[in-house]
C-alpha positions as CSV (number, residue, x, y, z in Angstrom):
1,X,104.6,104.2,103.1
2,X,102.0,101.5,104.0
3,X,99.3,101.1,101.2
4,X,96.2,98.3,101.5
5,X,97.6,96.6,98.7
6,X,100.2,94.2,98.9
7,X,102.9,93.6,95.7
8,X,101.9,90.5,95.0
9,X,98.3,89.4,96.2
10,X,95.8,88.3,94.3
11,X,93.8,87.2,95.9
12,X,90.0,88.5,96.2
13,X,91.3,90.5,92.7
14,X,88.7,93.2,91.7
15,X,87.0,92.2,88.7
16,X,86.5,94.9,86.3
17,X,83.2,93.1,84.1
18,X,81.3,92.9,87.1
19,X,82.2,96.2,89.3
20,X,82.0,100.1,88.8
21,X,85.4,101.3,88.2
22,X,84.7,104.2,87.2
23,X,84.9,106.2,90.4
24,X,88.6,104.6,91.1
25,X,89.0,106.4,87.8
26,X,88.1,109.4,88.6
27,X,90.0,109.5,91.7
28,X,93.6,107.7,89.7
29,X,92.8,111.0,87.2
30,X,93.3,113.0,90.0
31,X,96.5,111.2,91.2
32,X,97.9,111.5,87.4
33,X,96.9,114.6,87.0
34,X,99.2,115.8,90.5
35,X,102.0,114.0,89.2
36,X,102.5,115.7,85.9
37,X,102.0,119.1,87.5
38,X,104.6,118.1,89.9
39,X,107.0,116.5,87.4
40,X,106.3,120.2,85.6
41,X,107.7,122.0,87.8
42,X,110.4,119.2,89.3
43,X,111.3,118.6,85.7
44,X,111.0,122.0,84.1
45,X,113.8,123.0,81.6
46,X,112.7,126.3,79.8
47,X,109.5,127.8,79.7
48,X,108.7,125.7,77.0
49,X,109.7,122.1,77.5
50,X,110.7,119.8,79.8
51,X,113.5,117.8,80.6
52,X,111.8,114.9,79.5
53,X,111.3,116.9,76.0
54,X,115.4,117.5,75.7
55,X,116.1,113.8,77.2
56,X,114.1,112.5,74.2
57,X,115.6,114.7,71.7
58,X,119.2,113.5,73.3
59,X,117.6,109.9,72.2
60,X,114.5,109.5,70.9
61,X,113.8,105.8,73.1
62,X,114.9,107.1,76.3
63,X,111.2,107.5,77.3
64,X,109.9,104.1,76.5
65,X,112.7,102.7,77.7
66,X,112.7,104.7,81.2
67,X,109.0,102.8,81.2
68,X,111.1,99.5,80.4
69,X,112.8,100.2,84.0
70,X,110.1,101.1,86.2
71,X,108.4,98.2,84.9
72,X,111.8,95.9,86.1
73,X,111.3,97.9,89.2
74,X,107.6,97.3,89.6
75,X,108.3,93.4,89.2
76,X,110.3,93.3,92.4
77,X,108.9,96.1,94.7
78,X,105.1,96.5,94.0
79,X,104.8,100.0,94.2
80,X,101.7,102.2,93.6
81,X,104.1,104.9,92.1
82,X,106.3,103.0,89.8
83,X,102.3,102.6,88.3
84,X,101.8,106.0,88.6
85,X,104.7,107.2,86.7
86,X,104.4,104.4,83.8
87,X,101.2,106.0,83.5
88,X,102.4,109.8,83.2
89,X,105.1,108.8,80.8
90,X,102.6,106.9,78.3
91,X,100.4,110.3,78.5
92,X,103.8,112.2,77.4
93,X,104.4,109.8,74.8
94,X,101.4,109.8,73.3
95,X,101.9,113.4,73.4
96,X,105.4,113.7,71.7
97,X,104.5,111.1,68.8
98,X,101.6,113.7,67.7
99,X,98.3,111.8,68.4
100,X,97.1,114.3,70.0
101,X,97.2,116.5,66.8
102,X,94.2,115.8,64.9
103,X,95.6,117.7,62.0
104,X,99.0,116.7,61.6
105,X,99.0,112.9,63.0
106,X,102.1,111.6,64.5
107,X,104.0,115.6,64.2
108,X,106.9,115.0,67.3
109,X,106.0,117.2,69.3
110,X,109.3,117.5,72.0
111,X,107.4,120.5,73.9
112,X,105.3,118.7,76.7
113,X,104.7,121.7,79.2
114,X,102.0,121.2,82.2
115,X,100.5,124.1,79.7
116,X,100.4,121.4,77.3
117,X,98.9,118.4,78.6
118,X,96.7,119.9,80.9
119,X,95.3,120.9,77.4
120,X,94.5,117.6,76.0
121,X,94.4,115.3,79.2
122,X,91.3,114.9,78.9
123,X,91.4,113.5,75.8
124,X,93.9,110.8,76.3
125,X,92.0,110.0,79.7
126,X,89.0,109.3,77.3
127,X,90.8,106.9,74.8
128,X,92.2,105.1,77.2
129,X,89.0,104.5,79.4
130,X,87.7,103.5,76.4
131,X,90.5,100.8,75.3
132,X,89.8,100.0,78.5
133,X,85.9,99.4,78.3
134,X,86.4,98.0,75.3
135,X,88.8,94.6,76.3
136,X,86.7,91.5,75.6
137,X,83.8,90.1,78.6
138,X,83.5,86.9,79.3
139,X,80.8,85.3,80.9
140,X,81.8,82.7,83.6
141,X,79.5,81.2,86.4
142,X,77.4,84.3,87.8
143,X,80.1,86.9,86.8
144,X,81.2,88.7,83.6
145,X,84.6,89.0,83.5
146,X,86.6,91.7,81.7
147,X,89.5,89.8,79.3
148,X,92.2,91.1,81.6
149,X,91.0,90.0,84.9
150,X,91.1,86.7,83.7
151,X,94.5,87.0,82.2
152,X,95.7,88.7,85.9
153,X,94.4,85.2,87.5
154,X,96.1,83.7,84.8
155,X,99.7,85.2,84.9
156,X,100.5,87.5,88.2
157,X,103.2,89.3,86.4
158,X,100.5,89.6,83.1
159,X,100.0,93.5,83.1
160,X,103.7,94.7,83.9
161,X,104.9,91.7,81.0
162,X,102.4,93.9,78.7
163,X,103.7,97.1,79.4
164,X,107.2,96.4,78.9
165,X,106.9,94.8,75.7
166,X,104.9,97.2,74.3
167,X,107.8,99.9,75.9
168,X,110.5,97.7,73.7
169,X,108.1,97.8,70.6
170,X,108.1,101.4,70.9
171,X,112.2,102.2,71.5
172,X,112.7,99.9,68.3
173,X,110.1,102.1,66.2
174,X,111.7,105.4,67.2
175,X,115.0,103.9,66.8
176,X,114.3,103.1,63.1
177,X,112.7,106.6,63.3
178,X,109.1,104.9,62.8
179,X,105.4,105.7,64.2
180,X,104.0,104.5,67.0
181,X,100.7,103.1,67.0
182,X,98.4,105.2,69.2
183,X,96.7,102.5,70.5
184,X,100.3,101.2,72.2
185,X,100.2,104.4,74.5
186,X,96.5,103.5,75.5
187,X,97.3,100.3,76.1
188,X,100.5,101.1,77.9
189,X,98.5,103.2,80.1
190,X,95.3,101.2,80.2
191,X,97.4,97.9,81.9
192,X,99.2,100.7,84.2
193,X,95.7,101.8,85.6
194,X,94.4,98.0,85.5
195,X,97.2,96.9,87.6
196,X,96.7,99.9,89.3
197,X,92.5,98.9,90.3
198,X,93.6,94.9,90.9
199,X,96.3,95.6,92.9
200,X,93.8,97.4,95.3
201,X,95.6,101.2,95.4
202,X,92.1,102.3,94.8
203,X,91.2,101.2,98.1
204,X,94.4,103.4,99.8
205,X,93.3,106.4,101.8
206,X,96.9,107.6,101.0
207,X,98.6,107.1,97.6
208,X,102.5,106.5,97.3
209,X,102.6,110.0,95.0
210,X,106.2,111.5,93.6
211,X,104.8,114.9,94.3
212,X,107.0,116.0,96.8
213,X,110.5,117.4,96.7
214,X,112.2,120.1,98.7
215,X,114.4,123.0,96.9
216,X,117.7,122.7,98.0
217,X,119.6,126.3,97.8
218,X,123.0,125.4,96.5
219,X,125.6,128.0,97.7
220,X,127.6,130.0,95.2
221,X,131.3,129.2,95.5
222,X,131.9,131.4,92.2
């Protein structure tokens, strides 16, 4: 599929200090928001969990470390949905280590239904806009520039670097059965959806989603 951005341009880079992103949020909500409802069905294992859910309970850093791939995969290909899915999985991580749960901070939770995080989607939307929002501005010439626009002119490769060293800091703390900082999902996600904006996607009429499989009827040789 042909998108407007390319995989490697950076050239005329949107800056996020100086234009509304907000409506490119909205519309990447929606694209996330497709994807898990997909995955929940592509994915689903019982009525209560996910595959995702018994992959993590088979090893409790196979998620970040599935984000440590796409992220390999993203450095050499470019594509819009490697983005898309490092996004997703940072929602389902932030969802299995608990932070969701007000109550009970960091309880596993290894039950990640679409019943589930369409519940509190909107609430790790909201922390990570905010992380988001919140990154440093700098004032330079006329414009003021968020912190990670100037680290993207600074270092093409700067947001996918990010993401999969904060995926390895995350293996290694379920590894040695430790929590995971909250912030590390938001941030994880926040640089998925930053790349995301300065790569251009934003500007596709057509987004390279995962949302589409056909059921294949497998015949019964029993």
């Amino acid at each position: 599929m042909e998108t407007t951005a390319q995989p490697n341009d950076r050239e005329g880079i949107e800056c996020l200090g100086t234009v509304d992103w907000k409506e490119a949020w909205y519309d990447f909500e929606d694209v996330i928001k497709k994807q898990f409802e997909h995955g929940g069905t592509k994915y689903a294992f019982d009525d209560n969990s996910e595959w995702t859910d018994v992959l993590t309970g088979m090893s409790s850093a196979w998620l970040p470390a599935t984000v440590s791939k796409y992220c390999g995969r993203l450095k050499i290909f470019g594509r819009e949905r490697d983005l898309i899915k490092i996004f997703t999985y940072a929602f389902i991580g932030w969802l299995q280590d608990g932070c969701h749960n007000r109550d009970f901070p960091n309880t596993k939770l290894y039950s990640t239904t679409v019943e589930v995080k369409s519940a509190h989607f909107m609430d790790f939307m909201t922390e990570t806009a905010t992380w988001i929002s919140k990154s440093s501005i700098v004032v330079v010439g006329q414009q003021n520039y968020n912190a990670l626009d100037i680290m993207a002119k600074f270092d093409a490769l700067y947001n996918i670097s990010v993401m999969n060293h904060i995926a390895m800091d995350i293996a290694e703390a379920r590894n040695n059965r430790q929590s995971s900082n909250r912030v590390m999902w938001n941030a994880m996600a926040g640089h998925a959806f930053v790349e995301w904006f300065q790569k251009g996607f934003h500007l596709s009429e057509e987004h390279d989603e995962d949302t589409e499989a056909e059921k294949v009827e497998v015949e019964d040789l029993g």
